[in-house]
N, C-alpha and C positions, 0 to 999 in steps of 0.2 A: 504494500500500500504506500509508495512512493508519493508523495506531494510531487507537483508540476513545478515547486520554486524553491525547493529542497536542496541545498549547499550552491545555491547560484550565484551567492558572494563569496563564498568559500572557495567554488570550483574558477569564480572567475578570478580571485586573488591568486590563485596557485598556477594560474595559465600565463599572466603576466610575467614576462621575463623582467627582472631588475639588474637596473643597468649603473655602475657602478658611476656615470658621469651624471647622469640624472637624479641621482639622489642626494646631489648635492653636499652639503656638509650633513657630520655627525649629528642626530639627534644632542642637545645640549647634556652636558653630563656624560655622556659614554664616548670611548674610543672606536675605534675601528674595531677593532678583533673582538668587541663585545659585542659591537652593532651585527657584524658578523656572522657570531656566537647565536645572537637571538636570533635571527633571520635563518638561521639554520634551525636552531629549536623549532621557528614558528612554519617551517617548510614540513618538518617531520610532524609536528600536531596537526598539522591540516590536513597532510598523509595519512595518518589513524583515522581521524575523522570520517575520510570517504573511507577507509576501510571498514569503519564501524558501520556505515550507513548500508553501506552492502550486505554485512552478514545479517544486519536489522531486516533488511527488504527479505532477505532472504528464509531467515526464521518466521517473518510474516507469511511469507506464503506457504511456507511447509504448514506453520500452524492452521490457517485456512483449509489445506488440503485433510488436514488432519480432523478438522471440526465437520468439514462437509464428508468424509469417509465414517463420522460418526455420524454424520443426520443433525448435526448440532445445526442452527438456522442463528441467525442473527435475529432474532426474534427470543429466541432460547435464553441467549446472553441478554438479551434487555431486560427480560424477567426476572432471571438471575439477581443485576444488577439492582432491581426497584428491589427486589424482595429484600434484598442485600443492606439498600439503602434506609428501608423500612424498619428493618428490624433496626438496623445503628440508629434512627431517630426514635424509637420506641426507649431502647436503654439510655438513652442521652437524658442525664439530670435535667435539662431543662421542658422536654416531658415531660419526665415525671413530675414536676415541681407545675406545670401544668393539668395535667390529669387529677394531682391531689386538690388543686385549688377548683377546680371546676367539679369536681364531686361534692366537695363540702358548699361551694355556694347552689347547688341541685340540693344536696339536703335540704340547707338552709330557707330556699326557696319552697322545698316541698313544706318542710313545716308552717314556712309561713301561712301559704296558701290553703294549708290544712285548719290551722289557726282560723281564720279570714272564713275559711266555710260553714267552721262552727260557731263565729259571729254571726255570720248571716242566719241558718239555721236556727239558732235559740233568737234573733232577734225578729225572725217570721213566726215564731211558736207562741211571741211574747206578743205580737202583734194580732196575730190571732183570736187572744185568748182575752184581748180587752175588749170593752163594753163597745167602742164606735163597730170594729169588725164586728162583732155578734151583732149589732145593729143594724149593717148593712147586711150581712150576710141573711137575718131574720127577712126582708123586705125585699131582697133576690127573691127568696123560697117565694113569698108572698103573690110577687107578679108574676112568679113561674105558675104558679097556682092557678092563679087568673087567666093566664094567656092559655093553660091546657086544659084548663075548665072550660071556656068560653068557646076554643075548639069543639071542645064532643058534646058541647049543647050543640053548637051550631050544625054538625053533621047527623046529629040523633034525627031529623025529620028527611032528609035527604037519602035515599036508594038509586039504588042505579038498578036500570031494568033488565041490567044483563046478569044482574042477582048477585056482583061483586060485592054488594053493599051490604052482605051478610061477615065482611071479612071487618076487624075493627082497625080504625085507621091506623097509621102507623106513626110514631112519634119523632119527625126530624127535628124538635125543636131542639137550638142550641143549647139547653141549663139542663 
């Protein structure tokens, strides 16, 4: 898996021949035979370098050849990877120092909320149970009374001559 720009300053620094009238004077500080000295080092590490690069390309593609001779997919390795990366964010203190604070404010919350339910609940029990609700609730019954009384008088003289009128009405009213 070669990059396309992969030692192009490297490969084009070591193609350049250096010409001893061109280079003018010593770097400040060094002699000749050190300047030399370096350019020579720096001939033989750019040397390694491509040599590195080579056996690298080269373990790349054996290892490819090796991953697809096992069926391994580049899909495989991505999984791998998340599963990889999931589980290191899961052990990471900050996590868990996460997951602990968000649990106890979920308690915290439930209880609140639990709290809060049984406010409302004894405060509709209490509400209930006074004199204005029994009041209202007396005078609901009342015109319920009324309105399904007033119903089955008014239908008591009424038949229907297809003899349905032997069935007793049926009661859609809303209370």
């Amino acid at each position: 898996m070669e990059s396309a720009n992969q030692g192009l300053l490297a490969d084009a620094m070591t193609d350049v021949p250096v010409d001893n009238a061109a280079r003018g004077a010593a770097p400040e500080g060094l002699t000749l035979a050190e300047e030399e000295e370096l350019r020579a080092e720096l001939a033989k590490v750019e040397e390694e370098i491509g040599t590195l690069r080579q056996v690298l390309a080269a373990k790349e593609r054996h290892c490819g050849e090796l991953k697809r001779k096992l069926g391994l997919t580049p899909l495989d390795g991505l999984k791998q990877n998340l599963s990889k990366s999931w589980h290191d964010v899961q052990v990471s203190n900050a996590y868990k120092k996460t997951q602990e604070t968000l649990s106890q404010a979920g308690q915290k919350t439930s209880a609140a909320l639990s709290n809060v339910g049984s406010v409302i609940s004894r405060k509709l029990g209490d509400m209930r149970n006074s004199a204005t609700f029994k009041s209202f609730e007396d005078r609901v019954g009342t015109i319920k009374s009324r309105v399904v009384g007033s119903r089955e008088n008014s239908t008591d003289g009424l038949h229907s001559p297809s003899g349905a009128g032997d069935k007793p009405p049926q009661d859609n009213a809303p209370f």
